[in-house]
C-alpha positions as protocol buffer text, in pm:
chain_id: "A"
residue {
  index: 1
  type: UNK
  ca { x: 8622 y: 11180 z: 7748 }
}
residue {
  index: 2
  type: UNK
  ca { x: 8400 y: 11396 z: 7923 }
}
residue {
  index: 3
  type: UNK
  ca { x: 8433 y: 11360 z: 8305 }
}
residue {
  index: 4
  type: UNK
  ca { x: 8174 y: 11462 z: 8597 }
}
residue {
  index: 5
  type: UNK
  ca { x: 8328 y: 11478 z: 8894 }
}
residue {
  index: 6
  type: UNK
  ca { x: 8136 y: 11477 z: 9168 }
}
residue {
  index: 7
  type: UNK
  ca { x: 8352 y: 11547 z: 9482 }
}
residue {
  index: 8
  type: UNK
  ca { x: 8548 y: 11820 z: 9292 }
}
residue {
  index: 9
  type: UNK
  ca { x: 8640 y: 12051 z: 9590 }
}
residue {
  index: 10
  type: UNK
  ca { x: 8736 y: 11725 z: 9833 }
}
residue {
  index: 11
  type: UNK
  ca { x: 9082 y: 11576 z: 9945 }
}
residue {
  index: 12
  type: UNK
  ca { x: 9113 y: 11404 z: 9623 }
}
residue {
  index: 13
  type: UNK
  ca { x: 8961 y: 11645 z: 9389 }
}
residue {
  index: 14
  type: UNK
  ca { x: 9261 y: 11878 z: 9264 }
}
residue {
  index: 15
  type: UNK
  ca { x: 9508 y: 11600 z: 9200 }
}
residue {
  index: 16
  type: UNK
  ca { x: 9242 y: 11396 z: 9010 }
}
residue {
  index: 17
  type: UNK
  ca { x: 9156 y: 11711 z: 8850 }
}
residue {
  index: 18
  type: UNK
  ca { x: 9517 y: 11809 z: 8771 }
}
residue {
  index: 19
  type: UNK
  ca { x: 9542 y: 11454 z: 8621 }
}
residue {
  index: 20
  type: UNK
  ca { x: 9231 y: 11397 z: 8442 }
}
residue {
  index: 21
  type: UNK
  ca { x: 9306 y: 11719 z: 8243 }
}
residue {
  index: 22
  type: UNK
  ca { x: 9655 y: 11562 z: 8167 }
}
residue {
  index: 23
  type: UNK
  ca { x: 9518 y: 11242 z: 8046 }
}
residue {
  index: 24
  type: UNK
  ca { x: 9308 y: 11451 z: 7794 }
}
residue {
  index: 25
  type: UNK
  ca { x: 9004 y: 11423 z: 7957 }
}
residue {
  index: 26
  type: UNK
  ca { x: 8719 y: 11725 z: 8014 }
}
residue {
  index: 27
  type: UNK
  ca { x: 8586 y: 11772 z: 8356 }
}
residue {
  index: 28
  type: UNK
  ca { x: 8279 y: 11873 z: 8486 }
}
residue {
  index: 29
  type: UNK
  ca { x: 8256 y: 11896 z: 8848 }
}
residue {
  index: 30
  type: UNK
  ca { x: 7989 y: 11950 z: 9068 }
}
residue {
  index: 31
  type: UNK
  ca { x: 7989 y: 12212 z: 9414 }
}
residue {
  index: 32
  type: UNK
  ca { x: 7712 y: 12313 z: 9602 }
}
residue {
  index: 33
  type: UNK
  ca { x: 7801 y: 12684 z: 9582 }
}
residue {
  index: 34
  type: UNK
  ca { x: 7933 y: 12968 z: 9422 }
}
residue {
  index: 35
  type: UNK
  ca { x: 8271 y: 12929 z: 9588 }
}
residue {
  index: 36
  type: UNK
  ca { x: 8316 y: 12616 z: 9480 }
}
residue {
  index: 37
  type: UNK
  ca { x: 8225 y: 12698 z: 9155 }
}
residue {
  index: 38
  type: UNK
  ca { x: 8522 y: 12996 z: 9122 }
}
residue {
  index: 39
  type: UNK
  ca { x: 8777 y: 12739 z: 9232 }
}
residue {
  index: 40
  type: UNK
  ca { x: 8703 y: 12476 z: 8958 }
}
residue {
  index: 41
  type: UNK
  ca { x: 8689 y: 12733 z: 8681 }
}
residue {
  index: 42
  type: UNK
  ca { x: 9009 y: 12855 z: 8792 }
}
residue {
  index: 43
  type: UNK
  ca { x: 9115 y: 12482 z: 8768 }
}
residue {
  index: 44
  type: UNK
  ca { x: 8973 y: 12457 z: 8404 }
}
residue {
  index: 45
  type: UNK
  ca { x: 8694 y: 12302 z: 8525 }
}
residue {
  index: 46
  type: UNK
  ca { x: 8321 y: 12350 z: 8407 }
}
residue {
  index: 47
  type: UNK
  ca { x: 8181 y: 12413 z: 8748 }
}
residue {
  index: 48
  type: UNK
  ca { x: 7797 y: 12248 z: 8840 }
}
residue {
  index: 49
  type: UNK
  ca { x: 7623 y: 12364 z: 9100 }
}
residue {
  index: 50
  type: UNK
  ca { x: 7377 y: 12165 z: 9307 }
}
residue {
  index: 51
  type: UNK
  ca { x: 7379 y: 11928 z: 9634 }
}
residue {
  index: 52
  type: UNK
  ca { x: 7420 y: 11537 z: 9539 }
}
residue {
  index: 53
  type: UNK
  ca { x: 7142 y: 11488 z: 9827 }
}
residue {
  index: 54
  type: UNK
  ca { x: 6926 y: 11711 z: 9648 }
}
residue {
  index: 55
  type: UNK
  ca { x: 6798 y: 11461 z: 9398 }
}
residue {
  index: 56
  type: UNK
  ca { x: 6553 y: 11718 z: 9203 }
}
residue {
  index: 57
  type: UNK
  ca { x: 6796 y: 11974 z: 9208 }
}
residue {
  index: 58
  type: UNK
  ca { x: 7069 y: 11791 z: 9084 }
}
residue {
  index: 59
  type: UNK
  ca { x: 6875 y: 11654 z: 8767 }
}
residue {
  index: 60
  type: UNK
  ca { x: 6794 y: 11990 z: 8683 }
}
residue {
  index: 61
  type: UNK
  ca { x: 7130 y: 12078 z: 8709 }
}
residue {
  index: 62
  type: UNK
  ca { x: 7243 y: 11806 z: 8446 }
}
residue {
  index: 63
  type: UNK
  ca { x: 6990 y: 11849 z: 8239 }
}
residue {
  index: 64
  type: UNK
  ca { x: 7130 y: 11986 z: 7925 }
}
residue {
  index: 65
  type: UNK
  ca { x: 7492 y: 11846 z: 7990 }
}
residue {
  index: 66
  type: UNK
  ca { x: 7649 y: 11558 z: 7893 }
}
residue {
  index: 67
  type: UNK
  ca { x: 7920 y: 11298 z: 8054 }
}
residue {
  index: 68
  type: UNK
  ca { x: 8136 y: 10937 z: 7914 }
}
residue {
  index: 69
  type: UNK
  ca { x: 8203 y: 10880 z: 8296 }
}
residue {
  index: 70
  type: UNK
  ca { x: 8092 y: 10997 z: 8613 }
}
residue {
  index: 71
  type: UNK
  ca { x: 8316 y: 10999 z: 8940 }
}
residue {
  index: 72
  type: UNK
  ca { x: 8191 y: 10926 z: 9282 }
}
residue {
  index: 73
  type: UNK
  ca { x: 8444 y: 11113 z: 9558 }
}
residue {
  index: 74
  type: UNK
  ca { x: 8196 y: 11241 z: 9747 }
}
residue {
  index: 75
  type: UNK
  ca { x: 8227 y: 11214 z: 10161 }
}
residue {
  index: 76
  type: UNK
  ca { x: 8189 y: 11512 z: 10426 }
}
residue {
  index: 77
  type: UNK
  ca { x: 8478 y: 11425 z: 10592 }
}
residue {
  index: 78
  type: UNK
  ca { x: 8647 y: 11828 z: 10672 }
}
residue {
  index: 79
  type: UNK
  ca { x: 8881 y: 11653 z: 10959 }
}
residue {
  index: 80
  type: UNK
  ca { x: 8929 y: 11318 z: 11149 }
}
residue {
  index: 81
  type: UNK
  ca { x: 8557 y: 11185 z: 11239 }
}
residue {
  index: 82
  type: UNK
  ca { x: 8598 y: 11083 z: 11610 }
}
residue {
  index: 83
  type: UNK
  ca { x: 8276 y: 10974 z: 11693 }
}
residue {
  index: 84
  type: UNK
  ca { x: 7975 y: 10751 z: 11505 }
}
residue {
  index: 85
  type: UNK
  ca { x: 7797 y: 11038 z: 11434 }
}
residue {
  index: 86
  type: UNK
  ca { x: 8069 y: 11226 z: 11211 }
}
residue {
  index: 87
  type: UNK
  ca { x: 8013 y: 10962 z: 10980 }
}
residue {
  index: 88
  type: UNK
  ca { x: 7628 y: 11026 z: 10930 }
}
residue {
  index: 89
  type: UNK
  ca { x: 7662 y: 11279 z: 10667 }
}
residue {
  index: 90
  type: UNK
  ca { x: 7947 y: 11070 z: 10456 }
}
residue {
  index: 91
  type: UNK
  ca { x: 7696 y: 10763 z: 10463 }
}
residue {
  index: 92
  type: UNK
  ca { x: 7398 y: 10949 z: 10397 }
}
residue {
  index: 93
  type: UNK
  ca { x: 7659 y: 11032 z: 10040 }
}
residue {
  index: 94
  type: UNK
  ca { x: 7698 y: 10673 z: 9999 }
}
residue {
  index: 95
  type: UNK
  ca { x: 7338 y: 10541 z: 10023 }
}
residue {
  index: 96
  type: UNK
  ca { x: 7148 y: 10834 z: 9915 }
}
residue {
  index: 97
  type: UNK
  ca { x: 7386 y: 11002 z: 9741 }
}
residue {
  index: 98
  type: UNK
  ca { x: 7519 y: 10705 z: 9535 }
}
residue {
  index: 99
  type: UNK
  ca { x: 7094 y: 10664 z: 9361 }
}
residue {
  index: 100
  type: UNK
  ca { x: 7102 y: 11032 z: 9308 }
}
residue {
  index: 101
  type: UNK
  ca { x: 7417 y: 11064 z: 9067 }
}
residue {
  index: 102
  type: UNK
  ca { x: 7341 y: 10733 z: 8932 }
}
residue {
  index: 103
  type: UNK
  ca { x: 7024 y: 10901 z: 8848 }
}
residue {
  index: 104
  type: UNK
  ca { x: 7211 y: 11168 z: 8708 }
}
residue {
  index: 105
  type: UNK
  ca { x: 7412 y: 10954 z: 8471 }
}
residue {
  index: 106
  type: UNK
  ca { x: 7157 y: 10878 z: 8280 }
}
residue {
  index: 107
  type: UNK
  ca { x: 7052 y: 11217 z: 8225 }
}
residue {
  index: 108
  type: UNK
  ca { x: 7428 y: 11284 z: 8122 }
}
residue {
  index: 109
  type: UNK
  ca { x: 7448 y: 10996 z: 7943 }
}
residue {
  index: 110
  type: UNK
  ca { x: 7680 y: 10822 z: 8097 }
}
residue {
  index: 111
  type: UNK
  ca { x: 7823 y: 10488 z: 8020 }
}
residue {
  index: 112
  type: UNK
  ca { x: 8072 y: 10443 z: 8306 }
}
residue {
  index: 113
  type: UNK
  ca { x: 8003 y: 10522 z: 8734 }
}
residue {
  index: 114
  type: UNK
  ca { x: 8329 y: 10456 z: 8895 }
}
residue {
  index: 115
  type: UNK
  ca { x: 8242 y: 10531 z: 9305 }
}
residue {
  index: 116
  type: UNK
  ca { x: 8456 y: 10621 z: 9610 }
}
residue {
  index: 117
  type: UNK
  ca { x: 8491 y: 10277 z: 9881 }
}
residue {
  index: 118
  type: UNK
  ca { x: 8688 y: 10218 z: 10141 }
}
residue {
  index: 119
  type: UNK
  ca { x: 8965 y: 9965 z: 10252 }
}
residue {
  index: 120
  type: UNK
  ca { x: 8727 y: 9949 z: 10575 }
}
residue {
  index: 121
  type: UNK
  ca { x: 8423 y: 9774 z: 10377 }
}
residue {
  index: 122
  type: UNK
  ca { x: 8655 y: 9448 z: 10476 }
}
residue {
  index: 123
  type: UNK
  ca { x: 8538 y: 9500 z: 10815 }
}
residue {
  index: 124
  type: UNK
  ca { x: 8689 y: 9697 z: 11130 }
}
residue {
  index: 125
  type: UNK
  ca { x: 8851 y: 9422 z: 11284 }
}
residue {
  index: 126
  type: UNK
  ca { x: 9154 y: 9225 z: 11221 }
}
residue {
  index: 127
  type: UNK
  ca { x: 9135 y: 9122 z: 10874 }
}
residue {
  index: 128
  type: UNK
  ca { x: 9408 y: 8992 z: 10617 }
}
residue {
  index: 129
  type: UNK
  ca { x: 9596 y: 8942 z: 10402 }
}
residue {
  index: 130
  type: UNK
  ca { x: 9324 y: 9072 z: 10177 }
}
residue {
  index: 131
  type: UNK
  ca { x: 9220 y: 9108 z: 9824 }
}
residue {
  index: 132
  type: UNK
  ca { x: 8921 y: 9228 z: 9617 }
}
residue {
  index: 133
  type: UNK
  ca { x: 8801 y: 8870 z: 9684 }
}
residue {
  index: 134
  type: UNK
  ca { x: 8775 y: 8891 z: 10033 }
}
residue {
  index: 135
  type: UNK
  ca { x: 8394 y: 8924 z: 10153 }
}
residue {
  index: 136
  type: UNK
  ca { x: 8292 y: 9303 z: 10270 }
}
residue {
  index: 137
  type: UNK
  ca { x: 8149 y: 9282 z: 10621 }
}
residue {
  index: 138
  type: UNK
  ca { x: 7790 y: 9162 z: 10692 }
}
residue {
  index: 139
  type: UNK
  ca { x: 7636 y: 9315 z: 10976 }
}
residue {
  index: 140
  type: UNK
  ca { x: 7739 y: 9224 z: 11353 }
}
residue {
  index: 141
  type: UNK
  ca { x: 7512 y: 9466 z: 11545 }
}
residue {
  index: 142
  type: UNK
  ca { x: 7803 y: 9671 z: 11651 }
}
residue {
  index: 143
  type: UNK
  ca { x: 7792 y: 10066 z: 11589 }
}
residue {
  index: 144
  type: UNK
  ca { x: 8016 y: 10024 z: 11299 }
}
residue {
  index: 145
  type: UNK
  ca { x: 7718 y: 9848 z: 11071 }
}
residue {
  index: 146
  type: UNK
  ca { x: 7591 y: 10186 z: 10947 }
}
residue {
  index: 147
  type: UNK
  ca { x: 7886 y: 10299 z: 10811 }
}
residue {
  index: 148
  type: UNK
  ca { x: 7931 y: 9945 z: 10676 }
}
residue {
  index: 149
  type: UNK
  ca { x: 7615 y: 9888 z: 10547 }
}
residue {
  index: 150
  type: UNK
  ca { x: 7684 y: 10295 z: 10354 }
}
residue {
  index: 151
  type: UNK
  ca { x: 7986 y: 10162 z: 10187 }
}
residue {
  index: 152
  type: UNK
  ca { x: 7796 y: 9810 z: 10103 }
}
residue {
  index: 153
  type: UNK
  ca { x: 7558 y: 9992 z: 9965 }
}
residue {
  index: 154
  type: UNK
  ca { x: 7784 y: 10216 z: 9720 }
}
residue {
  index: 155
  type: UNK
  ca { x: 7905 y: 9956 z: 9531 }
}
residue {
  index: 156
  type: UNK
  ca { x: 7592 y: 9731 z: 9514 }
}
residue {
  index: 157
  type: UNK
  ca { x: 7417 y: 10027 z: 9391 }
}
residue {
  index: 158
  type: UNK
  ca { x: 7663 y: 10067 z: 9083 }
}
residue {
  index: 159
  type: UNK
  ca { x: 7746 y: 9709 z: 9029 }
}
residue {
  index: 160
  type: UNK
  ca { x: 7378 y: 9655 z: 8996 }
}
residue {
  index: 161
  type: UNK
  ca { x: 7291 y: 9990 z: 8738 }
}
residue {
  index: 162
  type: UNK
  ca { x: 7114 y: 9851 z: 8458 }
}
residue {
  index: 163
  type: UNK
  ca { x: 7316 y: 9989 z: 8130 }
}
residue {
  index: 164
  type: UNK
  ca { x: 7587 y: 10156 z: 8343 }
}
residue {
  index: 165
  type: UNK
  ca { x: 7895 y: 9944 z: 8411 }
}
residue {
  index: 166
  type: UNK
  ca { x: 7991 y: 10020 z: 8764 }
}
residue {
  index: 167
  type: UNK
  ca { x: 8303 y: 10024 z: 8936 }
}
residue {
  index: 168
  type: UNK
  ca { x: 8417 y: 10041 z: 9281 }
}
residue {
  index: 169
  type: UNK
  ca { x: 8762 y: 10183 z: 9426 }
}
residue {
  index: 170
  type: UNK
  ca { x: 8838 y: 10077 z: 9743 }
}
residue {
  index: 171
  type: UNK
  ca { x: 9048 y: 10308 z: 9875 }
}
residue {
  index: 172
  type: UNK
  ca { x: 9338 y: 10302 z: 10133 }
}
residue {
  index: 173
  type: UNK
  ca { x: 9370 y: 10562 z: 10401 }
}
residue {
  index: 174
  type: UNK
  ca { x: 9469 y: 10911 z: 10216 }
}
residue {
  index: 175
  type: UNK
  ca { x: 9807 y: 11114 z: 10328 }
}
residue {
  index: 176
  type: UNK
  ca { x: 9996 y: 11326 z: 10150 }
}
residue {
  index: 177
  type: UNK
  ca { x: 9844 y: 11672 z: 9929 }
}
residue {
  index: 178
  type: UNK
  ca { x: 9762 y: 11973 z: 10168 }
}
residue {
  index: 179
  type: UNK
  ca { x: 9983 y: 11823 z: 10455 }
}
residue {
  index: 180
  type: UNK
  ca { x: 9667 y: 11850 z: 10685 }
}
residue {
  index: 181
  type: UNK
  ca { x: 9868 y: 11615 z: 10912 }
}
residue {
  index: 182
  type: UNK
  ca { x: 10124 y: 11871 z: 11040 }
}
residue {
  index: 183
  type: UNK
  ca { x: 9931 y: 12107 z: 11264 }
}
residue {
  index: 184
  type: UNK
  ca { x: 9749 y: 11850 z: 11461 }
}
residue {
  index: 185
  type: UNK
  ca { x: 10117 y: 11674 z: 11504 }
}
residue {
  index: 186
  type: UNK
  ca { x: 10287 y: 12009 z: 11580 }
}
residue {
  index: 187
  type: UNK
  ca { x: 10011 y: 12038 z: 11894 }
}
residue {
  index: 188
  type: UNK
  ca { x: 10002 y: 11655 z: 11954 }
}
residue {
  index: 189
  type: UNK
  ca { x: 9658 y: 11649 z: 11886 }
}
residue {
  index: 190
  type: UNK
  ca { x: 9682 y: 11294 z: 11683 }
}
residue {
  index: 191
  type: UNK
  ca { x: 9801 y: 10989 z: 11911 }
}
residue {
  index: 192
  type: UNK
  ca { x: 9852 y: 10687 z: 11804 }
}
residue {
  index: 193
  type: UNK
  ca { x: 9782 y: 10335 z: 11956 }
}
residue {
  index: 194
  type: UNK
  ca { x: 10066 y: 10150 z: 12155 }
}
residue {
  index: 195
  type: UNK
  ca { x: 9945 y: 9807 z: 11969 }
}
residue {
  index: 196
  type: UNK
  ca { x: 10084 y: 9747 z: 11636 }
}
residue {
  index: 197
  type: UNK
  ca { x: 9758 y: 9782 z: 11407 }
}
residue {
  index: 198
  type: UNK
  ca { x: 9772 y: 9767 z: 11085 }
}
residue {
  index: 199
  type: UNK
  ca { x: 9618 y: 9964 z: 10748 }
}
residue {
  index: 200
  type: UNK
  ca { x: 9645 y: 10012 z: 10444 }
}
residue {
  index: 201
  type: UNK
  ca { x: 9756 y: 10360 z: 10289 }
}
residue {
  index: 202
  type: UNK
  ca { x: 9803 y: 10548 z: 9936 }
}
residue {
  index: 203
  type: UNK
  ca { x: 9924 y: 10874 z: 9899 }
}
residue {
  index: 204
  type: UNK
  ca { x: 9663 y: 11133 z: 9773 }
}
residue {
  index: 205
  type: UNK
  ca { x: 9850 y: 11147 z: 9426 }
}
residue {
  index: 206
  type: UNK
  ca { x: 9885 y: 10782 z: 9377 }
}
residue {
  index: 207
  type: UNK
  ca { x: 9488 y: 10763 z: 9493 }
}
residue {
  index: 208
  type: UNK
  ca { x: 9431 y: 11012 z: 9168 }
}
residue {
  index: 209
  type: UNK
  ca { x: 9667 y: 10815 z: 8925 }
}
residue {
  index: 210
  type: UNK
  ca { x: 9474 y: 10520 z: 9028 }
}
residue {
  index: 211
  type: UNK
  ca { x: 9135 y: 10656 z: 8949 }
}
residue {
  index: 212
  type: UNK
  ca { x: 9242 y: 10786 z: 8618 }
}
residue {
  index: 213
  type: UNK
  ca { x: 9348 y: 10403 z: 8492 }
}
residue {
  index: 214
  type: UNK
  ca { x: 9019 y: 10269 z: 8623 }
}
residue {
  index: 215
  type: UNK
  ca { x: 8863 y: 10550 z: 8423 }
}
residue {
  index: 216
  type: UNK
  ca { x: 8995 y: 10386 z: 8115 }
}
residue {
  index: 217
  type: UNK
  ca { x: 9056 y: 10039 z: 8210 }
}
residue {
  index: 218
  type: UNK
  ca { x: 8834 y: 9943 z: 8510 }
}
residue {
  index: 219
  type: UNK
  ca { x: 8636 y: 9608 z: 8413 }
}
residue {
  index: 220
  type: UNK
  ca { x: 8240 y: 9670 z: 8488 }
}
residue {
  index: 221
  type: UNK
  ca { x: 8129 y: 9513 z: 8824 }
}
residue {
  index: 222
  type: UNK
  ca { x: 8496 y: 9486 z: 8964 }
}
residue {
  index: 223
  type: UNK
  ca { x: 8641 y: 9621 z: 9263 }
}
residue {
  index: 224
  type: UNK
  ca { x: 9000 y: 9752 z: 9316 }
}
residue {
  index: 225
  type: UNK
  ca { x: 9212 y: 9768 z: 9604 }
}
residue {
  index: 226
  type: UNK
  ca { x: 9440 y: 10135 z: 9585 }
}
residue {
  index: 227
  type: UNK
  ca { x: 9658 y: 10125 z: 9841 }
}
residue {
  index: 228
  type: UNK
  ca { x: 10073 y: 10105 z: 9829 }
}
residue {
  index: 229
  type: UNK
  ca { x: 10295 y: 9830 z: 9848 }
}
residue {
  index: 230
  type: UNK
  ca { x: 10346 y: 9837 z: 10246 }
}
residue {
  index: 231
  type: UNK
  ca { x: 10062 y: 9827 z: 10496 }
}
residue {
  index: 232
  type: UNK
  ca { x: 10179 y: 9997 z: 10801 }
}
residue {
  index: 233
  type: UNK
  ca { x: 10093 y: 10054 z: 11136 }
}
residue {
  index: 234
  type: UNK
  ca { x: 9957 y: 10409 z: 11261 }
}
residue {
  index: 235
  type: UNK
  ca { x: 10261 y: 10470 z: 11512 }
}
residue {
  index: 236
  type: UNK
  ca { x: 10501 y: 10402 z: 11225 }
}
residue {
  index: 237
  type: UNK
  ca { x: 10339 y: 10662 z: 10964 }
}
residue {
  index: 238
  type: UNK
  ca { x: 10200 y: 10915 z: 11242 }
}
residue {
  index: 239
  type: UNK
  ca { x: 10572 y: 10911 z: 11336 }
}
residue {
  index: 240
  type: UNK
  ca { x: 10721 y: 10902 z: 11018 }
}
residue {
  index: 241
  type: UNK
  ca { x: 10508 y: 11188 z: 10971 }
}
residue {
  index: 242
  type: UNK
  ca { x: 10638 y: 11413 z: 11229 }
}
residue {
  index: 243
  type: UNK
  ca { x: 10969 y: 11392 z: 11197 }
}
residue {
  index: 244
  type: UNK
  ca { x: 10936 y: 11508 z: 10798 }
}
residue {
  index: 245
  type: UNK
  ca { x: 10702 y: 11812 z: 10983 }
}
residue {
  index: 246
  type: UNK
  ca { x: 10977 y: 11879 z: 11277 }
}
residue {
  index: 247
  type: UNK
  ca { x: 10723 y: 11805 z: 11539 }
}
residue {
  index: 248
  type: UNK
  ca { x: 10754 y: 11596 z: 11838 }
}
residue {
  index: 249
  type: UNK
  ca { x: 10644 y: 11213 z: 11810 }
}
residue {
  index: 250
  type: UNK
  ca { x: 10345 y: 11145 z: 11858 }
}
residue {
  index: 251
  type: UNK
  ca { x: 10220 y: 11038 z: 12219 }
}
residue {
  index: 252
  type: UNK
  ca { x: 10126 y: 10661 z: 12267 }
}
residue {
  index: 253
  type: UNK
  ca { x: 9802 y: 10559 z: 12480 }
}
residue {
  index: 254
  type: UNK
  ca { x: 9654 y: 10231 z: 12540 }
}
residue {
  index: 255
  type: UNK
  ca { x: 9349 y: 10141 z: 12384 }
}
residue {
  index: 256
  type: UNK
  ca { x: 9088 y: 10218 z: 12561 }
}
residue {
  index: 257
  type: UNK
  ca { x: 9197 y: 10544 z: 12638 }
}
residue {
  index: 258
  type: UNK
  ca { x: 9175 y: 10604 z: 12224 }
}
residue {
  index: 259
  type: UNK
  ca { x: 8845 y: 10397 z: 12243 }
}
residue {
  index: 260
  type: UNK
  ca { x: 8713 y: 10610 z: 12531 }
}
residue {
  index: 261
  type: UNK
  ca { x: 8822 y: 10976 z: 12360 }
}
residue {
  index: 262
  type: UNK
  ca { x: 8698 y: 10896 z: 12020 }
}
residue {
  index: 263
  type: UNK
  ca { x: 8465 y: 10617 z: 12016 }
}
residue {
  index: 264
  type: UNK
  ca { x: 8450 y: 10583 z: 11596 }
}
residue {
  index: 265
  type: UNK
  ca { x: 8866 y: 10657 z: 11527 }
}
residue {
  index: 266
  type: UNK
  ca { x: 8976 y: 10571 z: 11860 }
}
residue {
  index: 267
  type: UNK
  ca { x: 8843 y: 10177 z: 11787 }
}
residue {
  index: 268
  type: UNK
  ca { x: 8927 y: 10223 z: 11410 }
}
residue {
  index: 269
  type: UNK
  ca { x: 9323 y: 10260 z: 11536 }
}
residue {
  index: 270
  type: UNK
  ca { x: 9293 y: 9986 z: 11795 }
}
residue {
  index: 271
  type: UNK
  ca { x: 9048 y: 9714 z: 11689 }
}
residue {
  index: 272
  type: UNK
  ca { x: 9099 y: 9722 z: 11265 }
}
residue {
  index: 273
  type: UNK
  ca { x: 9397 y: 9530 z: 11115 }
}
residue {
  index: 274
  type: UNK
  ca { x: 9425 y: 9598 z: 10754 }
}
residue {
  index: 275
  type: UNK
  ca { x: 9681 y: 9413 z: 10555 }
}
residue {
  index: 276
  type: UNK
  ca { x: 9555 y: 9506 z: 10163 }
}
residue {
  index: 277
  type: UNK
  ca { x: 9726 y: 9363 z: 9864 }
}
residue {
  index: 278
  type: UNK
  ca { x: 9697 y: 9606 z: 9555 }
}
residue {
  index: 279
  type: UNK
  ca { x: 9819 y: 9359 z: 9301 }
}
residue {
  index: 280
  type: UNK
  ca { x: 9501 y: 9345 z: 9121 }
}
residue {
  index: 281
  type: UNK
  ca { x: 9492 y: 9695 z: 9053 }
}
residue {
  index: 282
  type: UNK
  ca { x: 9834 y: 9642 z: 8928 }
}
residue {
  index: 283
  type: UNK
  ca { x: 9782 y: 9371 z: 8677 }
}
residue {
  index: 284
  type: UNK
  ca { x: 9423 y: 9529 z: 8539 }
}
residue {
  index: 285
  type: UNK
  ca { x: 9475 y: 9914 z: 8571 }
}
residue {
  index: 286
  type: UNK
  ca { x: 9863 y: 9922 z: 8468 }
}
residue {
  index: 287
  type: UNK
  ca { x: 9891 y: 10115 z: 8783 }
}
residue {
  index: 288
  type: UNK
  ca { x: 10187 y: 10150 z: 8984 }
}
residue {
  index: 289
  type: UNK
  ca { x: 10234 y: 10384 z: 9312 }
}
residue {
  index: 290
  type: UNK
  ca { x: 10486 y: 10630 z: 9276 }
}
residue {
  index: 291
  type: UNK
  ca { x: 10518 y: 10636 z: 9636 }
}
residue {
  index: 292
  type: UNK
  ca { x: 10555 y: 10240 z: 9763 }
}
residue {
  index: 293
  type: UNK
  ca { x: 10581 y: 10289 z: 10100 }
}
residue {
  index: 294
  type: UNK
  ca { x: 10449 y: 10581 z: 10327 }
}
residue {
  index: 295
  type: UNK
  ca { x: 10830 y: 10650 z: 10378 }
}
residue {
  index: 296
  type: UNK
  ca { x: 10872 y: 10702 z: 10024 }
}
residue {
  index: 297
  type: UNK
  ca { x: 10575 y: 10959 z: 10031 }
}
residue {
  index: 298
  type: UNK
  ca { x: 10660 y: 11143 z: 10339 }
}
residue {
  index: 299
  type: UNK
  ca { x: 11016 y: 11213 z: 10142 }
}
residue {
  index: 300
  type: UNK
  ca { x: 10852 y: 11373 z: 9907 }
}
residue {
  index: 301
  type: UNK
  ca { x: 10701 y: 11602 z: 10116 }
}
């Protein structure tokens, strides 16, 4: 099938690429410069260039081109977002930029719009066990509604496309790929909560192998969980973590402290309590994580 990718350049891009083009699939993928557009054809990629929140330049940019499926992996998210306002630009993506490539699949012709969610659409506080059944958070007036309300709006968007059939992949937190991790653990720029929060992870390989079966076998106006088998707190995998890097552990802080640094992550840590099941995605997708357990992927490393 013929593949846009939109989010081509991101965290998940090359491994979905890598594995799309193994599968047998044909990728288009769309960058917002000339850059961007080297790396993919270097990646056998047919490179696109225009700006998802640039809705008239992005139809032009289609026009002429065709797509089976297109792929939603689109956030701004360069490092860690600490604060509300590092998550404007990745909800603006989700809103704005969700009606602008589904808009764009129809000028592709597109029959499929599989988009990027988030394990956090349960809500950011203590939540679980949960499945794809589980309601996504309504809004509480708190400063996490926006970004709530941006990942609400994703998947309405696509589960609502009249003659698209939309699915939504709901993402655990990604490690694994470029190591990003290792620096900020070498300096001890990344501590971790003393409580024992939970989330739920995927390594960044597993998160591509797991968007390639939905490709193919995602059922129209479903949700799926990707995370692994084990949901684990951030101590455990931040530590787990440095000791595969040879850096020192992680320091531990209370709370608020966390809270009080980094009002967005520093509450995300400390006041969310993820426990995902992935068993749908098992039983409809066929897929299984190579890595189980964030031990298994920090082996591999």
């Amino acid at each position: 099938m013929n593949i846009f990718l939109a989010g081509a350049t991101g965290t998940l891009g090359r491994p979905l690429i890598r594995q799309l083009l193994d599968d047998g699939h044909r990728v288009l993928g769309l960058t917002r410069d000339a850059a961007g557009a080297e790396r993919l054809a270097a990646l056998r990629v047919t490179p696109v260039i225009a700006d998802a929140l640039d809705r008239d330049g992005l139809l032009r940019a289609v026009d002429g081109l065709s797509a089976d499926v297109v792929l939603h992996e689109l956030t701004a998210l360069k490092k860690a977002p600490l604060r509300h306002r590092d998550m404007a630009l990745t909800d603006r993506l989700r809103v704005e930029g969700t009606a602008n490539l589904l808009a764009a699949a129809r000028v592709l012709g597109a029959r499929r719009f599989l988009t990027q969610s988030i394990i956090f659409g349960y809500g950011f506080g203590a939540v679980g066990p949960v499945t794809e059944d589980t309601p996504l958070a309504t809004d509480d007036g708190s400063p996490f509604w926006p970004h709530l309300a941006a990942i609400r709006s994703t998947e309405e968007q696509v589960f609502a496309a009249d003659g698209i059939e939309g699915v939504a992949l709901r993402y655990g937190l990604f490690y694994g790929g470029d190591d990003a991790l290792a620096p900020m653990l070498r300096k001890r720029q990344l501590p971790v909560p003393r409580s024992g929060n939970m989330a739920g992870w995927v390594h960044i390989e597993d998160a591509a192998s797991g968007t390639v079966a939905a490709v193919d076998k995602g059922r129209a106006g479903e949700a799926y969980n990707l995370v692994d088998d084990e949901p684990a707190t951030w101590a455990d995998v931040f530590t787990t973590a440095a000791k595969t890097f040879g850096a020192p552990a992680p320091l531990r802080l209370p709370g608020w402290v966390l809270r009080l640094a980094a009002p967005y992550g520093g509450a995300v840590m400390t006041r969310s309590d993820l426990r995902v099941s992935n068993a749908k995605a098992k039983r409809e997708l066929g897929w299984e994580p190579t890595y189980r357990t964030y031990r298994e992927g920090f082996g591999s490393s």
